[in-house]
C-alpha positions in Angstrom: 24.5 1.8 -20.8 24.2 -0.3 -17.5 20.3 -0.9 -18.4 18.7 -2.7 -21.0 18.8 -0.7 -24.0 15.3 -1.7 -24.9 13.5 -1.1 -21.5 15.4 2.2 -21.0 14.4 3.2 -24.6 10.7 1.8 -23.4 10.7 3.8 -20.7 12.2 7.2 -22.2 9.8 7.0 -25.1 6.1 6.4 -22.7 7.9 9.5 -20.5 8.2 11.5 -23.9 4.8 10.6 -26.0 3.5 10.8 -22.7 4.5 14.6 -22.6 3.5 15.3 -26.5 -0.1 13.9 -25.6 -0.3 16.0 -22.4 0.2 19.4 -24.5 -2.2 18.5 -27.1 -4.7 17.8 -24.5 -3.9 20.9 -22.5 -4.1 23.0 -26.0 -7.2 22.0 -26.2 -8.5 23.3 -23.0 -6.9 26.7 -23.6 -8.5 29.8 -22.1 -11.6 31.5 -23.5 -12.5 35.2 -22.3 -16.5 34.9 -22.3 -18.1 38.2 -21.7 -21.2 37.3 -19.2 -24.4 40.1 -18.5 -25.6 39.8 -15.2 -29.6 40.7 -14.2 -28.6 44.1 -14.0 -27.0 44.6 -17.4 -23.2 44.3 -16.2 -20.7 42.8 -18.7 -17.9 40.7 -17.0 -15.4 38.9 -18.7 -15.2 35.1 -17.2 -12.0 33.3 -18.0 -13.0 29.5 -18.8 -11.1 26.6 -19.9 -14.0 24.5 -20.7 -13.0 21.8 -18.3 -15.5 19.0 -17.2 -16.7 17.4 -14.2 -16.7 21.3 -12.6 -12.9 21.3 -12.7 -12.5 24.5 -14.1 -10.6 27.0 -11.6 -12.9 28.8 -9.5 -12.7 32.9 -9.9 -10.5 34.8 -8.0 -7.7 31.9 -7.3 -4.3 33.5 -7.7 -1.1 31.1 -8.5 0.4 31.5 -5.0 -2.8 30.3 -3.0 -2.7 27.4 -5.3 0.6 26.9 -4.8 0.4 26.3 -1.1 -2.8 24.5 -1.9 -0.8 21.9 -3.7 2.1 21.9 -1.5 -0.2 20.8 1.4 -2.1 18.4 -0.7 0.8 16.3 -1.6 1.7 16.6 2.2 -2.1 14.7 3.2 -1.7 12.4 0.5 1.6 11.0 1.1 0.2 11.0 4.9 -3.0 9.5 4.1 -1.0 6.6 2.0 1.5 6.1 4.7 -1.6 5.7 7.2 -3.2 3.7 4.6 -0.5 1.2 4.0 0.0 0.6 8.1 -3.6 -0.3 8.0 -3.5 -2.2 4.8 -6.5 -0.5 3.4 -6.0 -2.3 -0.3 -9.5 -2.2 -0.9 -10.1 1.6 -0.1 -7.3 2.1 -2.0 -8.2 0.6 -4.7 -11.2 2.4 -5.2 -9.3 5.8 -4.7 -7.4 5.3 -7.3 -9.8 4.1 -9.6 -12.1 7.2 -9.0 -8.9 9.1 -9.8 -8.6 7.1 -13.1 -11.9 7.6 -14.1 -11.8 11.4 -13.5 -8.3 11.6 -15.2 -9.3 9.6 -18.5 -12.7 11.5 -18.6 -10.7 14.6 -18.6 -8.2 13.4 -21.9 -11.2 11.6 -23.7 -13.6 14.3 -23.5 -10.9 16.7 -24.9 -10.9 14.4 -28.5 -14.7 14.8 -28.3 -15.0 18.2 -28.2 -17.2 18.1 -31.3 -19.6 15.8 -29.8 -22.8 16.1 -27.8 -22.7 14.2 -24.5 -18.7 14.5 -24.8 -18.2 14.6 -20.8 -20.5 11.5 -20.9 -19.2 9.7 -23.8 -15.6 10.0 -22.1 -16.4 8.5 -19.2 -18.3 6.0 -20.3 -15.0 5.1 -22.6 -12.9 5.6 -19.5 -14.7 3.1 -17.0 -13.9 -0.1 -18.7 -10.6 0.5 -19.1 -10.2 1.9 -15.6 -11.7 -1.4 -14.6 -9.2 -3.8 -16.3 -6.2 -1.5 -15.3 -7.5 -1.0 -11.2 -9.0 -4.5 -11.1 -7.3 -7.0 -13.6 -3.5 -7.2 -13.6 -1.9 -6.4 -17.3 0.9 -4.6 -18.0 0.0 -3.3 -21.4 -3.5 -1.8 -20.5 -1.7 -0.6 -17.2 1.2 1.6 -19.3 -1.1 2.3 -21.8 -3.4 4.2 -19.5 -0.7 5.9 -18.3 -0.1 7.5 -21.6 -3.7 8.8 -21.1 -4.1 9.8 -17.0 -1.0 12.4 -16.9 -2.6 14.7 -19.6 -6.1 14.8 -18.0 -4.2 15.3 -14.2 -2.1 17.8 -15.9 -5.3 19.9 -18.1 -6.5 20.3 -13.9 -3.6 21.7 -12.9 -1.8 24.3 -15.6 -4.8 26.6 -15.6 -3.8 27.3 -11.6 -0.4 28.1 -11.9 2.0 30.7 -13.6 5.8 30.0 -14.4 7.0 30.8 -11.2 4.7 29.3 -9.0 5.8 26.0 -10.8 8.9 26.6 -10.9 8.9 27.0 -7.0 7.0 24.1 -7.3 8.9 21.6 -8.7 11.8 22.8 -6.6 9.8 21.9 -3.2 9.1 18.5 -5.1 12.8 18.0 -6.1 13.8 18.2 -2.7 11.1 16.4 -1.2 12.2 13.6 -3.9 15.7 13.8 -2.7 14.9 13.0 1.0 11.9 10.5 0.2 13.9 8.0 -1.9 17.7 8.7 -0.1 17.2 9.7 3.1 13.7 8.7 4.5 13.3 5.8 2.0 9.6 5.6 2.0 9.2 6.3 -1.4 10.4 2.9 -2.1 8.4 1.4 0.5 5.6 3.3 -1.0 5.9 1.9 -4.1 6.8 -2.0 -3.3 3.5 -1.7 -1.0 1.4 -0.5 -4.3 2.8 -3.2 -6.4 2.9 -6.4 -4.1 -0.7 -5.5 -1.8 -2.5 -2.9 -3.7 -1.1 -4.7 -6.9 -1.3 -1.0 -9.1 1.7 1.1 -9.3 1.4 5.1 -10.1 3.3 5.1 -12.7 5.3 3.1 -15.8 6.8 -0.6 -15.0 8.8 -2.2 -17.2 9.9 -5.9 -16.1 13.6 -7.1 -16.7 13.2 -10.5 -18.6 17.3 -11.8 -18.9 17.7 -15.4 -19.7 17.3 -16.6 -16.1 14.3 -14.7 -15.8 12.8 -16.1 -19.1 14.1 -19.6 -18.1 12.0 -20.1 -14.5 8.5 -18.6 -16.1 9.1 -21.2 -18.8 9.8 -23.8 -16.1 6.5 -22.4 -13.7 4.4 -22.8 -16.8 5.4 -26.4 -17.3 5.3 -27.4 -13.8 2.3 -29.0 -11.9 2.7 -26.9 -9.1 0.2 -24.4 -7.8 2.9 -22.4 -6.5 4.4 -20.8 -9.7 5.6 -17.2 -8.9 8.6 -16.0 -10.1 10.8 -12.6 -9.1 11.1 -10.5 -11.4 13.2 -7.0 -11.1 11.0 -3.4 -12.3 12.3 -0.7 -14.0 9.8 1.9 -12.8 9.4 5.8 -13.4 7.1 7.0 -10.7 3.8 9.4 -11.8 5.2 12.5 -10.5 8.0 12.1 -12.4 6.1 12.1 -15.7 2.9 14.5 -14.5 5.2 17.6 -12.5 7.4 18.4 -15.6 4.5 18.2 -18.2 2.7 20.9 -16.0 5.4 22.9 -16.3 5.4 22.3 -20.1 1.6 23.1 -20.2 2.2 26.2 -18.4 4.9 27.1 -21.1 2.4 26.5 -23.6 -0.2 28.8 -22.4 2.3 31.6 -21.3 5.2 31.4 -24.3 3.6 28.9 -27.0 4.2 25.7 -28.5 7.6 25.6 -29.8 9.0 26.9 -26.2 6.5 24.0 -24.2 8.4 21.8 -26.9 11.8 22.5 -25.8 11.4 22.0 -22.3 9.8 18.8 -22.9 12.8 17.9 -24.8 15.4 18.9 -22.2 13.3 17.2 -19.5 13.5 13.7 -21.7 17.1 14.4 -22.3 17.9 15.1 -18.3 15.6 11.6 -17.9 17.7 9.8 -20.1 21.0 11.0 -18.8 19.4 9.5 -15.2 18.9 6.4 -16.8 22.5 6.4 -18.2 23.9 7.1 -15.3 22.0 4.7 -12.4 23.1 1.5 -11.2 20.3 -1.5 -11.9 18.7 -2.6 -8.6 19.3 0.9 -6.8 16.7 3.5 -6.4 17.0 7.1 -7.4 14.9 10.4 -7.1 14.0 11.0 -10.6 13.1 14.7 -10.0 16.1 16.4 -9.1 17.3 16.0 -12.7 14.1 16.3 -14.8 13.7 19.5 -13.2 17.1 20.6 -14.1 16.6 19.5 -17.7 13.3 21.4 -17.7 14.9 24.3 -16.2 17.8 24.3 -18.9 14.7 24.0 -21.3 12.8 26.6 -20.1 16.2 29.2 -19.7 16.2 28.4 -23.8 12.6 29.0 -24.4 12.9 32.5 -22.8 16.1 33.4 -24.6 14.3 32.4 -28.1 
């Protein structure tokens, strides 16, 4: 294996317990029929997936208007970030994302406190502090450790818009857009040195390379007088799209097909992830999506011939 073992297994294990927390949460906001009676004594059945902060889907919205919804979305953020970055807007940034986090970790916590009164609130009052620390204070460990936790409420939003196909299509688009971003274009990497030198957050899971060099200069910056006592380290990094675009498609297996077939494609997804990491050369970059969705394909082929 041309990585470290241990960071690659690191990584490849957040990616999948990431994934297994992401369908519990979505299990838990699966669709209820309610049957409502208007002022006039008609019964209509309302579709809710008990959602908070007002993020279940409005009536009406069909998977292909979301689709296009998303499609241009993604197109405005990476525009907005782009613009963002020219004008080194750290501090509005900053606050994006943290709103972002907040929303996101309401959305997981308040699915675990389902039984409680006040759950929306008690969420985010759980989430804020640790949105703080990761947005605001530098550490690794709270930083992947939210991670674990943002995907699944991102995620719970999005499955409840979309059918199989429209993901499908979906991560397709994404795929490609991957493939020109990080080879071609090459602002994905730009993207992401920008968030983790000015903005100092990265969307997604960083893993540092400590080798013996590494390891020897932070020993010799701690012991030294010197005020200036930064030290390079390399990243091994799995961006957040990587890890949030295949669990929707998982969630949407789940609600469609059931557990076991959600469970596969996860699986395959890991499996296509790992033969990625096998595969790369340390140092270079590489668009992660064209093979998880291939592996989630193969996955999803399997849970349909079940």
């Amino acid at each position: 294996m041309k990585h470290n073992v241990k960071i690659t297994l690191l990584l490849l294990s957040m990616f999948f317990i990431t994934q297994l927390i992401g369908l519990l949460v979505i299990s838990k906001y699966s669709p209820e029929v309610k049957q409502i009676t208007d002022a006039s004594g008609n019964v209509t059945n309302v579709t809710s997936y008990n959602l908070p902060y007002g993020m279940d889907p409005p009536e009406g919205v069909t998977p292909q208007s979301t689709l296009i919804s998303i499609v241009f979305a993604i197109a405005i953020a990476v525009f907005l970030m782009l613009l963002l970055m020219k004008y080194r807007a750290e501090i509005f940034l900053r606050v994006w994302f943290f709103v972002v986090v907040v929303l996101a970790l309401g959305i997981t916590f308040n699915s675990f406190f389902f039984n409680y009164v006040y759950s929306p609130i008690i969420a985010v009052i759980v989430a804020l502090p640790i949105a703080f620390f990761k947005i605001f204070k530098r550490s690794i460990i709270v930083h992947n450790v939210s991670e674990l936790l943002i995907y699944p409420g991102i995620a719970a939003i999005f499955v409840p818009l979309l059918n199989i196909w429209s993901i499908v299509l979906l991560l397709i688009l994404i795929s490609a857009y991957d493939i020109y971003a990080v080879w071609h274009a090459g602002f994905m990497q730009k993207m992401a040195q920008y968030q983790i030198e000015k903005v100092k957050i990265f969307t997604g899971f960083f893993v540092p390379y400590l080798g013996k060099k590494e390891r020897a200069e932070i020993k010799k910056a701690k012991l030294s007088k010197s005020k200036d006592k930064n030290v390079k380290v390399s990243l091994a990094i799995l961006g957040g799209g990587d890890v949030v675009f295949p669990l929707i498609l998982a969630g949407v297996v789940l609600n469609t097909l059931g557990l076991f077939q959600a469970l596969i494609v996860t699986i395959f997804s890991t499996i296509a992830l790992a033969y990625l990491f096998y595969t790369s050369e340390k140092g270079k970059f590489y668009p992660a999506m064209p093979f998880i969705t291939t592996g989630s394909f193969i996955g999803l082929l399997i849970a349909y011939l079940i």
